[in-house]
C-alpha positions in Angstrom: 115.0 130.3 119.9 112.7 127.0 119.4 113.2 125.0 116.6 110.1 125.0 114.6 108.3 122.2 113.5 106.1 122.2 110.5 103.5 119.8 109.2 103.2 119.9 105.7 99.6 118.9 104.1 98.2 119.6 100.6 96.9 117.1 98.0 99.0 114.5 96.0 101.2 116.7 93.2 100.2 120.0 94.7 104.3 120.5 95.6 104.8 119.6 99.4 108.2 118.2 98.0 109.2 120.7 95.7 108.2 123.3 98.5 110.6 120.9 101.3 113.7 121.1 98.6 113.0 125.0 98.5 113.5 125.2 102.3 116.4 123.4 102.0 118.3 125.9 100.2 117.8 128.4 102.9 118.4 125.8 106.0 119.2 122.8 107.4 115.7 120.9 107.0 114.9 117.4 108.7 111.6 116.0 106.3 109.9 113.3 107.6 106.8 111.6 107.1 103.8 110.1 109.2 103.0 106.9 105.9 106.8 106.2 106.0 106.6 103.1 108.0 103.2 102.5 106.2 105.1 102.4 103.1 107.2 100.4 104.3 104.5 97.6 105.8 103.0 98.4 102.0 106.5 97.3 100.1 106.2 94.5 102.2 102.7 93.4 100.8 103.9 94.0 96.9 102.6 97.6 96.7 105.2 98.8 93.9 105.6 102.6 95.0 102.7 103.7 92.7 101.0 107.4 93.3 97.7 106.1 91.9 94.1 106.5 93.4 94.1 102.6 94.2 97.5 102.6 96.2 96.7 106.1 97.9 93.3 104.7 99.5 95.5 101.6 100.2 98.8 103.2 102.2 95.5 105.5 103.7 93.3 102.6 105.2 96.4 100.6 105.9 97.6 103.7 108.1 94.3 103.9 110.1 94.2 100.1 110.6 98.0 100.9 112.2 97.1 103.8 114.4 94.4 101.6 115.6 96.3 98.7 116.5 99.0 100.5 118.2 99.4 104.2 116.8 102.7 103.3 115.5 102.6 106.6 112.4 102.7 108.9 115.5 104.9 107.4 117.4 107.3 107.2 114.4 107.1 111.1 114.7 107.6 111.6 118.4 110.5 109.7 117.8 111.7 111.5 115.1 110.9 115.1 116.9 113.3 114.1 119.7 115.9 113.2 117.5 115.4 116.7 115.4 115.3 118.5 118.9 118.8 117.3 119.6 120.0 117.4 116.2 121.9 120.4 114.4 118.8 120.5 111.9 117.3 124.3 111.8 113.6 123.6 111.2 111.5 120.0 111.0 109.3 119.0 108.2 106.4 116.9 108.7 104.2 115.4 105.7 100.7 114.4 107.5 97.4 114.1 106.1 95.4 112.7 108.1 93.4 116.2 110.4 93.2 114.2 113.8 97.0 113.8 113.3 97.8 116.6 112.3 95.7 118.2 115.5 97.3 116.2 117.6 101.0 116.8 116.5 100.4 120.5 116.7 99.2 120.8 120.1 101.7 117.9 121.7 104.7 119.7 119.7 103.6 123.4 119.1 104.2 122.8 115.4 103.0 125.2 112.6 100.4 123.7 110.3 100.8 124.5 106.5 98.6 123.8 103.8 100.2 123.8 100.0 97.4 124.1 97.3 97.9 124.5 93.5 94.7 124.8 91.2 96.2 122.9 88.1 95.8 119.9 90.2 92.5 117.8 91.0 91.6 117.2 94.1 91.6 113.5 95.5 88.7 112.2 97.1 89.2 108.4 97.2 90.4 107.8 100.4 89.5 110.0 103.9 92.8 111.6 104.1 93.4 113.2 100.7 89.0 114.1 100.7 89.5 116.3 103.9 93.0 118.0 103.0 91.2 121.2 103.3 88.9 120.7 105.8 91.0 122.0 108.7 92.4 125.9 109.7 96.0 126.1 109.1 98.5 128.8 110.1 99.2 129.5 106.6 98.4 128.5 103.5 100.7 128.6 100.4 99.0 129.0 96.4 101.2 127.7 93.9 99.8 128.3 90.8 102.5 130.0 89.5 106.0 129.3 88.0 108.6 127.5 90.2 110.6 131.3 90.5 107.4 132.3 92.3 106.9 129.2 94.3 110.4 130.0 95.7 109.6 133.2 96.4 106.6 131.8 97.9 108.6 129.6 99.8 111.3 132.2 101.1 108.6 134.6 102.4 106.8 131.6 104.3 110.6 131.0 105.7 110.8 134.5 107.3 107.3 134.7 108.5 108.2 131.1 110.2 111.8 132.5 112.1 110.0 135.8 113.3 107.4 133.7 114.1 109.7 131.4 116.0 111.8 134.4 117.8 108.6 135.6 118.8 
């Protein structure tokens, strides 16, 4: 059986996170991220961890700046996919929202592409990678608009449609 791999995309507060945890109380999940180290690089320039519109368009230009200069976000992932590979994880987890990344993550590491969406929340358009979230076919796509008992439910079915998927 591979190990899947699974990028993870929706807007900010849609429940990527939420979704993640879910998983992880069915298997042993690796989570990573492609803005880690770009969060990192931010801290280091006095961004304070905010969520806001302002710091969003801020870790999102500062991550295209970097994958111009030496494509460090996705070589923090191929780094991290070879250490899931030989790892005792189950399944990978990869937040990306940038489409060119996530198109080029899927075909080098035949990873699954999932969208999360969730009406309640408003759609971001202040920086390039939140304003195309949608703009690209997915494998599957998750609606949570419910309560959190039906995002888990949610969650489990997109768990066994993933392993058959896998076995296949």
């Amino acid at each position: 059986m591979n190990k899947p791999i699974v990028i993870v995309n929706g807007s900010g507060g849609v429940g990527k996170t939420t979704f993640e945890n879910l998983i992880s109380k069915y298997k042993n999940v690796f989570i990573v991220s492609s803005v880690d180290k770009i969060k990192e690089a931010a801290r280091i320039l006095d961004w304070d961890g905010s969520k806001d519109e302002k710091s969003r368009k801020f870790l999102s230009d500062l991550k295209l700046l970097s994958i111009d200069y030496n494509d460090a976000p996705f070589n923090y992932i191929a780094k991290y996919i070879e250490y899931f590979q030989n790892s005792d994880k189950e399944i990978m987890m990869i937040d990306i929202r940038d489409l060119f990344e996530i198109d080029r993550v899927k075909k080098d590491f035949n990873a699954i592409a999932l969208l999360i969406k969730n009406n309640r929340i408003s759609a971001i358009k202040t920086n390039v990678a939140d304003a195309n979230v949608e703009n690209y076919k997915y494998d599957y796509i998750i609606e949570n608009n419910g309560t959190l008992e039906q995002f888990e439910i949610k969650a489990y079915d997109f768990l066994c449609w993933l392993i058959e998927k896998t076995e296949e």
